[in-house]
C-alpha positions, 0 to 999 in steps of 0.5 A: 500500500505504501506506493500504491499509485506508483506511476498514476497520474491524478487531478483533484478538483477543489485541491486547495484545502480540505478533503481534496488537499488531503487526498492529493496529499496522501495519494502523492505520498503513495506515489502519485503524480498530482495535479490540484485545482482550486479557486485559491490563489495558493494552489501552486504553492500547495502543489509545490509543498507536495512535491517536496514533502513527498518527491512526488511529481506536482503540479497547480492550477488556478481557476474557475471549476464550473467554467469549461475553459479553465478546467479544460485548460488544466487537465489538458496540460496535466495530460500533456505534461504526464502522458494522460490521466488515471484519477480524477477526484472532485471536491470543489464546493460551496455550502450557502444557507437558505431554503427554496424561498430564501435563496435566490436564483444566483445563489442557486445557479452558482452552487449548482456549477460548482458542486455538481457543474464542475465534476461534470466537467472534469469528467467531459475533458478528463475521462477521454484521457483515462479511456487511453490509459485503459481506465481508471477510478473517478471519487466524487466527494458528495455528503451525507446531506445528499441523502438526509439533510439538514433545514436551510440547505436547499442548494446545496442538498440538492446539489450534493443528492444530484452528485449521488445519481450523477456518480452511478451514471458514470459508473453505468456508461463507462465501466465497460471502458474500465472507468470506476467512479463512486462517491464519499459522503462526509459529515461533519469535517474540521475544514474550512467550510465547516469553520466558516459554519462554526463562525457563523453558528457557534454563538460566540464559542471558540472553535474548539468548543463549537466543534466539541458541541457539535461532536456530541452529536455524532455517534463517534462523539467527534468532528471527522478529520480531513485526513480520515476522509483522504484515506477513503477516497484513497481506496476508491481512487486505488486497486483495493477497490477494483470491484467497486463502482457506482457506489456511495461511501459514507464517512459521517461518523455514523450521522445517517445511522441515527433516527433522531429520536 
């Protein structure tokens, strides 16, 4: 396992922080080649900073995921520079609060592109690269309020629900061709968009007392941690998983288990 993905070549999607920065950083640590995409002005740098903590090949990206020139910018000079893609993994997101009457239709469509829009199009440019290479795995980071969700999350349980059916689309089209695809669905995680949501809803608590709160709520009685999520998208991303596809992964530390009673 140690370098499991000696000589594949992966684009992350939303690379820059979070789960998709820890992902990238793990699978470089396995042996990777890495590309990482992201909204951040730091993308580079943090590509540069995987390549010297691992001596993996590294390269970064700064762009817009839900526009089509700029993610087809990126993966056609990642399949220049490598000879092609074998890993896609899609973690961009943006998590807005509102219900269906007060979000407006800019929030809407904005969270629309970025969640679902930009897996579609890393899977348009990218997945004509993988058929060349003889297949590959796609891990598309969705989240357990695709499937239960919370109040005042219209746009963004929506888009995460459509990821869901999205993913088993291109396990269904494409696993003739050797392409896997599946999903992960986390809970609650210590990033940076589940810090914006303490800030917002911590009532004046720190953030290590906001997140001990909120852990009371999960049966493992903690906040999940990026790495952890790394190392499931890892595996689906990997030849351990070689009979899994059109699946979801749930890592929510056991959320989706409870009734709430």
């Amino acid at each position: 396992m140690d370098q499991e993905f000696a000589n594949k070549l992966a684009f992350v999607m939303g690379g820059g922080s979070g789960i998709g920065l820890a992902a990238a950083r793990l699978m470089a640590a396995r042996g990777a080649a890495v590309a990482i995409f992201s909204d951040r002005e730091d993308s580079i740098e943090a590509a540069r900073r995987i390549g010297e903590e691992t001596g993996a090949r590294a390269l970064g990206f700064v762009g817009d995921g839900a526009q089509a020139a700029d993610v087809e910018r990126a993966i056609h000079a990642t399949a220049a520079a490598w000879g092609g893609l074998d890993i896609i993994v899609n973690s961009a997101a943006i998590h807005p609060y509102g219900d269906a009457l007060s979000t407006d239709e800019a929030t809407w469509d904005r969270t629309l592109q970025v969640n679902l829009k930009s897996m579609y199009l890393t899977a348009h440019t990218g997945i004509g690269f993988m058929i060349e290479r003889g297949g590959g795995a796609i891990v598309n980071v969705a989240s357990n309020q695709g499937s239960a969700c919370s109040r005042n999350l219209s746009a963004y349980a929506t888009s995460k629900g459509a990821i869901l059916a999205f993913t088993r689309t291109l396990a269904m089209d494409f696993g003739a061709r050797g392409i896997r695809a599946n999903s992960v669905s986390p809970g609650p995680i210590a990033t940076p968009m589940l810090q914006r949501a303490a800030e917002l809803f911590g009532d004046g608590k720190t953030l290590d007392e906001t997140y001990r709160d909120w852990g009371k709520r999960v049966p493992l009685q903690r906040i999940g941690q990026p790495e952890e999520l790394a190392e499931v998208v890892a595996f689906l991303a990997g030849p351990r998983s070689s009979y899994c596809t059109g699946a979801d992964f749930v890592a929510d530390g056991g959320l989706l288990a409870n009734l709430g009673f």
